[in-house]
Backbone bond lengths (Angstrom), bond angles and torsions (degrees), N, CA, C in turn:
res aa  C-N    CA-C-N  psi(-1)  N-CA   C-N-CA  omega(-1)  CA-C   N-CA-C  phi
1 X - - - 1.456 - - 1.521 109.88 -
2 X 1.321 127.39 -38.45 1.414 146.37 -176.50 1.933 95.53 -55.04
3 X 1.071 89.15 -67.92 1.969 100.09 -176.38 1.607 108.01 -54.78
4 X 1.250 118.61 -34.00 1.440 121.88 177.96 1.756 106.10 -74.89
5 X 0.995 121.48 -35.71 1.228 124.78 165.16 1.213 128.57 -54.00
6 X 1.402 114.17 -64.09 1.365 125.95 160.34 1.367 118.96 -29.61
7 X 1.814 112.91 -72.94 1.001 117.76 161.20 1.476 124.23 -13.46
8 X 1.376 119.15 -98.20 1.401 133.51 168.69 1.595 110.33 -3.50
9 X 1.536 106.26 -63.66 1.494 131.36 -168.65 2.031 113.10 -31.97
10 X 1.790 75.81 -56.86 1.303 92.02 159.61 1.160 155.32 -68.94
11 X 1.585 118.10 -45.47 1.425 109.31 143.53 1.306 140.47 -47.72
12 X 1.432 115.97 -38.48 1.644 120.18 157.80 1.457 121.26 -56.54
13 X 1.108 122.26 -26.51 1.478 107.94 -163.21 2.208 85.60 -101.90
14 X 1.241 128.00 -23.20 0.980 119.00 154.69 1.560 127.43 -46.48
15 X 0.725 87.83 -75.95 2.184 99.88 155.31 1.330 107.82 -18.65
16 X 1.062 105.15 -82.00 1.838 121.79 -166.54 1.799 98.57 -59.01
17 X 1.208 130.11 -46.05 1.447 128.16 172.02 1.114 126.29 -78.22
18 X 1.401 119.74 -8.56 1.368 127.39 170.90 1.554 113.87 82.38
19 X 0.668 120.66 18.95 2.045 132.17 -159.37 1.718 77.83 -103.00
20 X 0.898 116.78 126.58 1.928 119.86 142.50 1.542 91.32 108.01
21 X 1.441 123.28 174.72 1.332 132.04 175.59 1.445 99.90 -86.65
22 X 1.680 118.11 126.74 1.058 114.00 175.63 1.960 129.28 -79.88
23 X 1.271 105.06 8.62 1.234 130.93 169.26 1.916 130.83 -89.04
24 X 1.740 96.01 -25.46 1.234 107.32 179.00 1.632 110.78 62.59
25 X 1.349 109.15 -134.58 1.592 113.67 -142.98 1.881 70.90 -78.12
26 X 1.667 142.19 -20.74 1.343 124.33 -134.98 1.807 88.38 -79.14
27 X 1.545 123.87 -24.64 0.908 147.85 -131.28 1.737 98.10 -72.40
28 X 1.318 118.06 -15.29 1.405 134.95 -173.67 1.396 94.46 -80.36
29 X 1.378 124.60 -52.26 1.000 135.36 -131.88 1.900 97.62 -89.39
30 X 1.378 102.22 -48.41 1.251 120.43 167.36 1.693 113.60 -25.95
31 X 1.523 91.44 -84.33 1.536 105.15 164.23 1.337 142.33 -16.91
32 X 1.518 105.47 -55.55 1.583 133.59 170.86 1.039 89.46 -58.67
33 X 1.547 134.68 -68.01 1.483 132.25 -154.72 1.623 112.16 -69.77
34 X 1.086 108.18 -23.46 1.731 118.69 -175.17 1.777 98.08 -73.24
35 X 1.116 92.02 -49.79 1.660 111.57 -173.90 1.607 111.37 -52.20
36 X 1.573 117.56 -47.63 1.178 109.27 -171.86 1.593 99.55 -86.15
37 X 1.227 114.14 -45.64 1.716 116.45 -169.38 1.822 99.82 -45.80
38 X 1.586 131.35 -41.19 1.305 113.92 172.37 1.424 109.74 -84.54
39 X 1.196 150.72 4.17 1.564 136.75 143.97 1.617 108.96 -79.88
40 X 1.419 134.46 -30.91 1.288 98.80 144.92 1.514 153.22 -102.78
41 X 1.388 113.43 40.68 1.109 155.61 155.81 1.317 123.12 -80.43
42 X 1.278 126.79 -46.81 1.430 142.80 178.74 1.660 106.96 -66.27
43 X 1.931 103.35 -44.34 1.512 104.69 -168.22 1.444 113.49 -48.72
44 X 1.485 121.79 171.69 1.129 139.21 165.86 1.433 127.34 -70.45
45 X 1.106 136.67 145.81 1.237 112.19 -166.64 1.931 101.80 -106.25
46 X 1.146 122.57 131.02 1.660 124.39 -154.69 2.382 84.70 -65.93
47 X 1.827 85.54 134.05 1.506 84.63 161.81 2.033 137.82 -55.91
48 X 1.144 100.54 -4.58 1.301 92.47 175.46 1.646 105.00 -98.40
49 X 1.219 113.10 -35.52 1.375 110.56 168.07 1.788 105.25 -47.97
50 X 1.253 117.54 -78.62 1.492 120.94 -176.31 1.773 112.41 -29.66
51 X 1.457 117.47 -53.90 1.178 119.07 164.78 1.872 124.88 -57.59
52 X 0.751 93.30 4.12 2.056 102.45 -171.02 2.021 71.73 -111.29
53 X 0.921 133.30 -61.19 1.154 141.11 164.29 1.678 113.33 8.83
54 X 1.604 67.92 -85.19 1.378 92.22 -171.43 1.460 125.06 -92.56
55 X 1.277 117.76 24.52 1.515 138.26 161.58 1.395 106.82 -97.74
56 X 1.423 106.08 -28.23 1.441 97.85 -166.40 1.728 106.20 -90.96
57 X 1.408 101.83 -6.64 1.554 99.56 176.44 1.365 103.17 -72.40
58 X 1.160 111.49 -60.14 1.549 137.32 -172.92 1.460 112.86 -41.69
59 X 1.165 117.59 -36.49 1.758 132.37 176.20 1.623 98.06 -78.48
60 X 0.769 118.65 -23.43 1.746 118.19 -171.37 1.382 120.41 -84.04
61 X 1.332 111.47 -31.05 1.609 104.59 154.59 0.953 125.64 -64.53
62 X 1.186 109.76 -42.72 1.839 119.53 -168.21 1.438 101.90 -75.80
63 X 1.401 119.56 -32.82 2.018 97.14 167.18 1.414 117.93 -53.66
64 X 1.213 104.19 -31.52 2.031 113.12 -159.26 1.593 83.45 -77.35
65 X 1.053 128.79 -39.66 1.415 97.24 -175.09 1.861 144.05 -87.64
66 X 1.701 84.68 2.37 1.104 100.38 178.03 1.779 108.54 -102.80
């Protein structure tokens, strides 16, 4: 229980001082996820999608006015 304490001690007061990744081992994981979310972000968006797009803008006035 003593060593588990300790333990702890340390990661918190790391935290609070800013020294170390405050994420730990998740901190990989983070990354990967940052990493893919801007490659699919970056992609192109396929032209038939864009055209479904842009029908669907186009239909959207014309409900509001009826």
């Amino acid at each position: 229980m003593k060593d588990m304490t300790k333990d702890m001690a340390g990661v918190t007061g790391r935290r609070r001082n800013g020294d170390g990744d405050p994420l730990g081992p998740n901190s990989e994981i983070g990354r990967k996820l940052k990493q893919y979310y801007d490659e699919l972000v970056s992609d192109n968006v396929p032209d038939r999608f864009a055209q479904l797009l842009s029908q669907l803008e186009q239909a959207e006035p014309a409900q509001k006015k009826d």
